[in-house]
N, C-alpha and C positions, 0 to 999 in steps of 0.2 A: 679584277678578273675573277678572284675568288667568289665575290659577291653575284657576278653577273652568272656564276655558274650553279650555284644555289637557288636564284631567282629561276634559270630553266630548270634545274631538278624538281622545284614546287610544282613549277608550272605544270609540269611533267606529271608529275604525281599527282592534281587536284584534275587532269585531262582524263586520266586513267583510271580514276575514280568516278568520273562523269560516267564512264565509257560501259565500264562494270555496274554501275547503276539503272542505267539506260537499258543493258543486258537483263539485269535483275528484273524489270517492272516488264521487260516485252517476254520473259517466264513467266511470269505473274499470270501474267493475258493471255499465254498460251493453255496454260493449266484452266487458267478458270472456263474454257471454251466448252468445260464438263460439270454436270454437279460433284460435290466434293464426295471423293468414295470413287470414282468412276471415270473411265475413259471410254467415251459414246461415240469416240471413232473409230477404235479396234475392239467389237465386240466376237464371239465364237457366233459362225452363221451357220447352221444347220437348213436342209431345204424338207418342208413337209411334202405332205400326200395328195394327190387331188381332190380327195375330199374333203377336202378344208380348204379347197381355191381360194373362199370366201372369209377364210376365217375373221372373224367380227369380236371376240371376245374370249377373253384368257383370266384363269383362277390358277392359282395353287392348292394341290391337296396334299395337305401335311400325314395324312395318316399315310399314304405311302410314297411319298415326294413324287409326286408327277403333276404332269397338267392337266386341266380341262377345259376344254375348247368349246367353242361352238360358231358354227358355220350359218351366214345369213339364210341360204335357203335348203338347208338341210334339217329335217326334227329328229334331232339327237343328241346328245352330248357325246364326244371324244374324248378320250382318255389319250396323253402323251404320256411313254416312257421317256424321262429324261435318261436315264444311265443307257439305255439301247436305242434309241432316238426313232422306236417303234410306235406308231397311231393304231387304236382299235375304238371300237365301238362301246361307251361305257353306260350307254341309256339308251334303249328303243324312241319309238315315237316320243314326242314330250308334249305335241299341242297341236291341233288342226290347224291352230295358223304359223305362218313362215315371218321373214322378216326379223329373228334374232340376231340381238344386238349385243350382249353382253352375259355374265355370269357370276355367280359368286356362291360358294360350296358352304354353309353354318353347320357343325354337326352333323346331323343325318339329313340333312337337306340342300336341295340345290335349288339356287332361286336366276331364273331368267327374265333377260329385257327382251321385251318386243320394244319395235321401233315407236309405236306409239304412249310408250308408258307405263302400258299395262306392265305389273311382273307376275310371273309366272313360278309357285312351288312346289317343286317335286321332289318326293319322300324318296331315300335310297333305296328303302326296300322294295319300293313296284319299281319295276323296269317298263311299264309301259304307260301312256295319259291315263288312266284310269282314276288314279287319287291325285293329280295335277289339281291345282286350284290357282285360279285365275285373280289376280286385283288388279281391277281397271285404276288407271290414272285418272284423280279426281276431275281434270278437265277436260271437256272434249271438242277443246280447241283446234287448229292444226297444229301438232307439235310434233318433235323430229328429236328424240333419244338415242345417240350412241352408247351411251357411259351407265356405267351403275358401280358402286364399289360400296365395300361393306367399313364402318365408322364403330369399332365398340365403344368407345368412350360416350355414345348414344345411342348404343345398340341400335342402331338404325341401317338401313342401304340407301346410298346418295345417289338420286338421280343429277345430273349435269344435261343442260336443254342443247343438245347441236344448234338447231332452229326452233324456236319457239312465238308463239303468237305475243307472248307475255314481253318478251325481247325486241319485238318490230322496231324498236328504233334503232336498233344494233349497239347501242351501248355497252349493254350485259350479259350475260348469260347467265343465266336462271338456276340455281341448285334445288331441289325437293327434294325432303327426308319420306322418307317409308318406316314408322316406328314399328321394329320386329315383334313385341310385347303385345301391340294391339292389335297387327295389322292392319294396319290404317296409314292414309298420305294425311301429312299438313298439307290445307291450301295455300296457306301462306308458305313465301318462299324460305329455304334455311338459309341461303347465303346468295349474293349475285356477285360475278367475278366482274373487273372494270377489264374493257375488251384496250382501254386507254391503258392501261395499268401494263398490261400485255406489250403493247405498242412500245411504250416507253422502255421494259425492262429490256425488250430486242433490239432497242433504238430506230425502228423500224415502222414509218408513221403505216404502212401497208401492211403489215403482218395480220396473216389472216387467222383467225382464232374459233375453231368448232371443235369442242370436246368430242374425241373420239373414244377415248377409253380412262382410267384413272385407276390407282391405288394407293395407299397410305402407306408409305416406307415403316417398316416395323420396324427399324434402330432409331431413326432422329424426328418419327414421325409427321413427316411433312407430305404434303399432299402433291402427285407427277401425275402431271395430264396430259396426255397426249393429244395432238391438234393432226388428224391427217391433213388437212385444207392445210397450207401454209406449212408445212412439215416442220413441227414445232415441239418442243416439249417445256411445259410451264413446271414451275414449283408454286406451292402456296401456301400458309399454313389450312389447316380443317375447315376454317369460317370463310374462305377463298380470299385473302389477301396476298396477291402475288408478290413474292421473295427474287423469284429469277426465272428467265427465260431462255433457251437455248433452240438455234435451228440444227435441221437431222438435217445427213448426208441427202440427197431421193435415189440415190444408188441402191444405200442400205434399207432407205423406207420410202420403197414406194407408194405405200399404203398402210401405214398403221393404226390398228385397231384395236389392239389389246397388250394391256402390261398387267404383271405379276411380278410379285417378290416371294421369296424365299425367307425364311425367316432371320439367315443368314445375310439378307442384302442382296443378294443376289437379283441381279434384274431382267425379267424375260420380257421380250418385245416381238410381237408376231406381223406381220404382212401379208395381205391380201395377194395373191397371185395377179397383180395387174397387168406387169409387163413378164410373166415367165409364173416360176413354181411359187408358190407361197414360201414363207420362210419365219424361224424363228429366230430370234436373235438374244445371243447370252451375255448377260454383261454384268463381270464377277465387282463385288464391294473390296474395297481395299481400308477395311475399319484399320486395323493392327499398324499400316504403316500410317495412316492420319493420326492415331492415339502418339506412335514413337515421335512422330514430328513433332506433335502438340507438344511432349514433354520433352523435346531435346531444345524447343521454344521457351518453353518457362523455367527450365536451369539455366 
């Protein structure tokens, strides 16, 4: 009797263990559903201004922490205050043509995408096109640019091809450096992301993949891309070899087009007013309690 009662306590106990393990790995899956640092389903939603219905593209400017926006058929740049969640006008005209896509602030200079490739440099001190200069995209293929983000470890600005002519067989998607030193594109490409690679990381043979915006995480330096098509956000290292892929709410992103960070980690994601107001979405890094875990892990 004794014996048969030890045999259920084991049993008992290696059940219990299953039970709690089972609990442990379906944590595990719940956690990872975000890159690490972050929860990408309760981020702070703030609602912009209509003038930015269209917003297409998001910078960080560190000299007085806010944002800068810019609106597909608007020639301007916007200025956000992050601490008063106020929009004004932070650059007049910027280019006879429309159609921007993207931005990105180096110093005294602000450089913009048109949808075709060209980027566009405009000095802080004119506030109007006047000392704008233009560099076309070395092909004048049909090509289809969302994305542009700035790379120092190449001083460079990485174009990412939405649609590209170069891509027709939908494989890849195409990156092009802009070396800031010469002013000049390579024709050859810097890097091609596998759209397979993408598929697989989502386990999702249909997942749709068109670079809408991107930026380089300034703490683990990995490269977030955002996919409005297929509401997606990729990781990759700088040369695009995809690490992980996650899908967005379309609640929270019905249209996203531009991400920035904060030096801090901090992640801002903005939305196109598709179905209502545009919006901007905050999504704070949680470095301090990943470093406490990591070392509550290794003692």
């Amino acid at each position: 009797m004794r014996k048969l009662f030890q045999t259920q306590c084991l049993s008992f106990i290696v059940l219990l263990f299953l039970v709690i393990s089972i609990a442990c790995i379906a944590c595990g899956e719940q956690a990872s559903s975000s890159p690490r640092g972050y929860n990408i389903r309760k981020p702070v939603k703030s609602e912009l201004g209509k003038d930015v219905n269209e917003i297409s593209g998001l910078t960080y400017n560190a000299e007085d922490t806010s944002l800068l926006a810019v609106s597909d058929s608007k020639r301007k740049v916007f200025e956000l205050d992050l601490l008063r969640m106020k929009l004004k006008d932070y650059s007049e005209k910027i280019y006879k043509q429309e159609d921007f896509e993207d931005l990105v602030k180096i110093d005294t200079t602000i450089y913009v995408l048109i949808s075709n490739g060209t980027i566009l440099a405009m000095p802080l001190q004119v506030k109007d096109s006047s000392a704008t200069v233009a560099y076309p995209f070395w092909s004048e293929d049909k090509n289809d640019f969302e994305t542009m983000y700035y790379d120092s470890s190449v001083n460079s600005l990485v174009l990412i091809c939405k649609t590209c002519e170069v891509d027709k067989d939908g494989k890849v998607r195409t990156a092009y450096r802009f070396d800031l030193t010469g002013k000049t594109f390579d024709s050859a490409a810097f890097y091609t992301i596998s759209r397979q690679d993408v598929k697989a990381a989502m386990k999702n043979e249909d997942a749709d993949f068109k670079p809408s915006a991107a930026a380089i995480h300034p703490i683990d330096k990995r490269l977030f891309i955002l996919s409005s098509a297929g509401m997606l956000l990729v990781i990759a290292d700088t040369r695009g070899n995809v690490q992980e892929a996650y899908s967005l709410n379309p609640d929270l992103h019905p249209q996203s087009e531009g991400i920035a960070f904060a030096p801090n980690g901090t992640m801002y994601i903005s939305n196109e007013g598709k179905y209502g107001k545009p919006t901007l979405l905050m999504f704070p890094y949680r470095a301090k309690a990943l470093s406490s875990k990591k070392n509550k892990q290794t003692l």
